[in-house]
C-alpha positions in Angstrom: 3.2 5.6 -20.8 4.1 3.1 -17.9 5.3 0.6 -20.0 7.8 3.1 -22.0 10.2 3.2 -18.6 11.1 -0.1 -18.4 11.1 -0.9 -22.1 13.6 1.7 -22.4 15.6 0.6 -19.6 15.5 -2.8 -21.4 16.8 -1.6 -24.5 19.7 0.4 -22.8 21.1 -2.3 -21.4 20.9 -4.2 -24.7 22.6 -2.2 -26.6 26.2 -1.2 -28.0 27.2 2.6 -28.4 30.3 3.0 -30.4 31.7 6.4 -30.4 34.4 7.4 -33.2 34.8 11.4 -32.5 37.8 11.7 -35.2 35.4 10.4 -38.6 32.3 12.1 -35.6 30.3 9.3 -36.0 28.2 7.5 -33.5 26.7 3.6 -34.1 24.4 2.3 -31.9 23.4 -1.5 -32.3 20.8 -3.6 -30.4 21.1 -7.4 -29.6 17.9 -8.7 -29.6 19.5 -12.1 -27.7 20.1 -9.4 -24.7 16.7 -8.1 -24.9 15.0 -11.0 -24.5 17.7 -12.4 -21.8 16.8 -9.2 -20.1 13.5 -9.1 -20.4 13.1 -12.8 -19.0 15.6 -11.5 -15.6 13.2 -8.7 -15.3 9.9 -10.8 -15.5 11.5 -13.2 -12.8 12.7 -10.4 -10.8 9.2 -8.8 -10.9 8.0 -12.7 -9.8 10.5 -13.1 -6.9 9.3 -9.6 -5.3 5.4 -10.4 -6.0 5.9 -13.7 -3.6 8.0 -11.6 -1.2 5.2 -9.4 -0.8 2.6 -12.4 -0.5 4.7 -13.6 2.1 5.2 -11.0 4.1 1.5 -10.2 3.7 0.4 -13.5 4.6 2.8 -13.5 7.8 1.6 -10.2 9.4 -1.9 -11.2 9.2 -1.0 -14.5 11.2 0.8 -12.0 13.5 -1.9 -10.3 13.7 -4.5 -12.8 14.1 -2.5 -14.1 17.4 -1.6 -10.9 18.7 -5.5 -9.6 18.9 -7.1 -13.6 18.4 -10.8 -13.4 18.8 -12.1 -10.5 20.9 -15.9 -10.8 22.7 -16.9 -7.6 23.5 -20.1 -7.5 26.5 -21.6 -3.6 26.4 -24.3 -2.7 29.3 -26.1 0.5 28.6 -28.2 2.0 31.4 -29.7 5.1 32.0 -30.3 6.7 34.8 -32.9 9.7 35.1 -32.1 12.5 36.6 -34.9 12.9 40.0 -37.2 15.8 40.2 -37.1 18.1 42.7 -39.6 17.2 45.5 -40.6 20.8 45.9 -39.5 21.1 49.6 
């Protein structure tokens, strides 16, 4: 069902509507030269935002390797009883 939307879009924009209202006739061609032209722009537009993404990716996890670098956490537990009443 996905790939319907964009294959549609693809074959709007490569194709001719002629519209002759007085003889009420309607002709609808497709170029198959467009089609591929525009399928090709779309694969390398779907390419160019794929390594836009990967870069931006790869820079905020650099930014946030510095910002927080390696972090040692020391943790102390103790516990401290309560004392009993001495009875006085």
């Amino acid at each position: 069902m996905r790939l319907l939307i964009p294959l549609a879009v693809l074959m709007l924009g490569a194709c001719d509507v002629e519209n002759d209202p007085a003889n009420e006739k309607v002709t609808v061609t497709y170029d198959r030269e467009r089609i591929k032209q525009s399928a090709a722009d779309a694969k390398r537009t779907a390419g160019d935002v794929a390594r836009g993404v990967a870069d931006v990716t790869e820079k905020t996890g650099r930014a946030i390797k510095e910002e927080v670098g390696d972090v040692d956490v020391d943790v102390r537990i103790t516990r401290e009883r309560a004392r009993q009443p001495t009875g006085e």
